[in-house]
N, C-alpha and C positions, 0 to 999 in steps of 0.2 A: 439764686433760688429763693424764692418768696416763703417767709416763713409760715410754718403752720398753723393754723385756727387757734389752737394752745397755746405755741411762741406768741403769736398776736396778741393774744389777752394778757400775757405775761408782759410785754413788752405796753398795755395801754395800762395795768399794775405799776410798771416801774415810771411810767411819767408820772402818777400823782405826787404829787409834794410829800406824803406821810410813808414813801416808800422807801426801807431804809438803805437808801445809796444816796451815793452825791450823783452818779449819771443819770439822768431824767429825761433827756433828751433822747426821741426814738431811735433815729441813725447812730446815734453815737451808742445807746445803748445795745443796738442790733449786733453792733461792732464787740464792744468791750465785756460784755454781758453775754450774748447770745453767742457769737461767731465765736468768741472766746470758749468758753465752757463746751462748746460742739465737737472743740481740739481734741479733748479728752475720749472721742474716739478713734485717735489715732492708734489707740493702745487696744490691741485686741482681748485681750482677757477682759476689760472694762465693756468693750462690745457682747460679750458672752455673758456678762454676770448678771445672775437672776435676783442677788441679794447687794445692793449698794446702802452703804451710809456715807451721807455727806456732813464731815465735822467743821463745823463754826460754821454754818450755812450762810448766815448773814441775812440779804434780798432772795434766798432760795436758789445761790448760783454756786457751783451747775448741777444741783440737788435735781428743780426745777423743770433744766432743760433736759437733761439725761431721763427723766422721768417721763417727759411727750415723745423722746425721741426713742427711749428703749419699754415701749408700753407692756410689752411682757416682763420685765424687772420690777423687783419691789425696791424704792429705796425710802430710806428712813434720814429725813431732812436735821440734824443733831444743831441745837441752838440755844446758847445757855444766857440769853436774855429773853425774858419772857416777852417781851414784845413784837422782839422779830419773829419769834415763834409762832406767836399767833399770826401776824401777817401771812408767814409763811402758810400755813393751817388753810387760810381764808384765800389766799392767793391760787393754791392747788385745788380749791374748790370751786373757783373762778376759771381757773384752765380748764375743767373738765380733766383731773389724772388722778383716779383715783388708785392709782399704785404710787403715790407719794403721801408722807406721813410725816409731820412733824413733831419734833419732840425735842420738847425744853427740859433742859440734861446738858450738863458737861461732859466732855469727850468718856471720862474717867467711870463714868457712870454707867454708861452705857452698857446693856445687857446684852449679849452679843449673840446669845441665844446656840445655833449648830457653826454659828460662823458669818460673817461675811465674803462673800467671792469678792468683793469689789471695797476700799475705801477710798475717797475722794478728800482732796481738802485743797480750797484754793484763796489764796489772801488771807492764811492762817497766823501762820508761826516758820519758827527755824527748824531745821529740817529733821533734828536730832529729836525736838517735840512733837513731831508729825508720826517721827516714826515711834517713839513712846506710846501716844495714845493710837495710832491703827493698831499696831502688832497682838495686842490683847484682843483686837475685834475681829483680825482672820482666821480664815479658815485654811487648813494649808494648802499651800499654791495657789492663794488669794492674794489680791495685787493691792498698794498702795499706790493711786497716782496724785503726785503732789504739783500743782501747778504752778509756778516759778517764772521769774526775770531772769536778769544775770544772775548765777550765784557763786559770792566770795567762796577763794580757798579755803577759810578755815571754815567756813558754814558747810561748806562741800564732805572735809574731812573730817568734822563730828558727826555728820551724818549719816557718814559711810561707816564709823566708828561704832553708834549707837544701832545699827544697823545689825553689826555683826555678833553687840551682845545682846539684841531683842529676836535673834532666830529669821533674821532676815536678808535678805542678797544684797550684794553691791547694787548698786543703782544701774541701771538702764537709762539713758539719758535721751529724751527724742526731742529734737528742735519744730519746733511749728510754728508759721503763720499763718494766725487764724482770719486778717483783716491786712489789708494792704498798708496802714498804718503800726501795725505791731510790730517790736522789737524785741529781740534778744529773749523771745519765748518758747520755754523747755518745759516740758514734760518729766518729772524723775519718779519714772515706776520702780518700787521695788516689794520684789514677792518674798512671801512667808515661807521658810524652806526648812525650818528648824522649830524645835520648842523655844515658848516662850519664859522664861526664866522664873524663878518663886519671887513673889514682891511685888509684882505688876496686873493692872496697874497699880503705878500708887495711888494715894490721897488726892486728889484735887489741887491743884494750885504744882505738884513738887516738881512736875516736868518741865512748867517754866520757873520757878525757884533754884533747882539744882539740874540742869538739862545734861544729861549725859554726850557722851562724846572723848575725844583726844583725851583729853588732862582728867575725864572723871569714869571712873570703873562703874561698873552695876552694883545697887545698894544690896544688902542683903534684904532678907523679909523680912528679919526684926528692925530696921534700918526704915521700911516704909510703912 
């Protein structure tokens, strides 16, 4: 299927040279960029959310493409170098979508307002930092989909660890191929089922500094 007037322009975006990814190439980007991010509606609660935030957005993916392809959703594109930010900003006004929004802000920062239905984060971080900085931004029974390779045991079990002290489910694990060349690509949604704990989020920086998981407990609030 031929992509959308929006995809299109996104994808004539990501060949300029000043566009922040290393794929620049249209086919390959169609693949790795486009097809990729489009996975993400494998997960139905992601198909239903009218409020997404995409953390560490990067090139606007799949901030970007969720946002042509779910045009009744608002998402809020989250990018804490101002550069890509702007890109982003100018890029979505280049697509024509204006239910996308960028904002130069670290995950931790983030005002989350009544909640998020939906957060996104792909080519982020480890799994236990993903679920750090979503779990403060849902709302309950709001899903985190975290987009993923192979993932080691011990990145699997802090995950699943950090999980259960951030008020959130075991993981649901959904395999996808999004492109006839992709490998070993999972999906790991997991929903807000629980309060979120006192202390969170923390400070900026302490979820990759001290990432929760197996060997480390939840900080207290004077602690963060």
């Amino acid at each position: 299927m031929a992509p959308s007037p929006a995809l299109e322009r996104l994808l004539d975006a990501l060949e300029e040279p000043e566009a922040p990814t290393t794929v620049h190439a249209r086919a390959e980007a169609a693949d790795v960029h486009l097809a990729d991010s489009l996975a993400g509606l494998e997960v139905a609660a992601l198909r239903s959310a009218r409020r997404i935030a995409d953390l560490g957005s990067g090139a606007g993916l799949p901030g970007l493409v969720l946002a042509a392809a779910l045009p009744d959703a608002s998402v809020v594109l989250v990018e804490s170098a101002r550069r890509k930010a702007e890109w982003i900003a100018a890029t979505a006004e280049r697509m024509g979508v204006p239910n996308a929004r960028a904002l130069w802000a670290r995950a931790e920062e983030v005002d989350p307002g009544d909640g998020f239905d939906a957060v996104c984060a792909r080519a982020l971080a480890a799994l236990p930092v993903l679920c750090e900085y979503a779990a403060p931004l849902l709302r309950p029974r709001g899903v985190l989909v975290c987009w993923k390779g192979a993932v080691p045991e011990d990145e699997a079990a802090d995950g699943r660890a950090a999980a259960a002290q951030l008020g959130l489910s075991a993981p649901e694990v959904i395999p996808v191929r999004p492109y006839a060349r992709s490998r070993n690509r999972t999906l790991w949604v997991f929903t807000r089922v629980g309060d979120v704990p006192p202390g969170f989020p923390r400070r900026p920086g302490m979820a990759l500094k001290r990432p929760l998981g197996v060997k480390n407990r939840a900080p207290s609030a004077k602690a963060s």
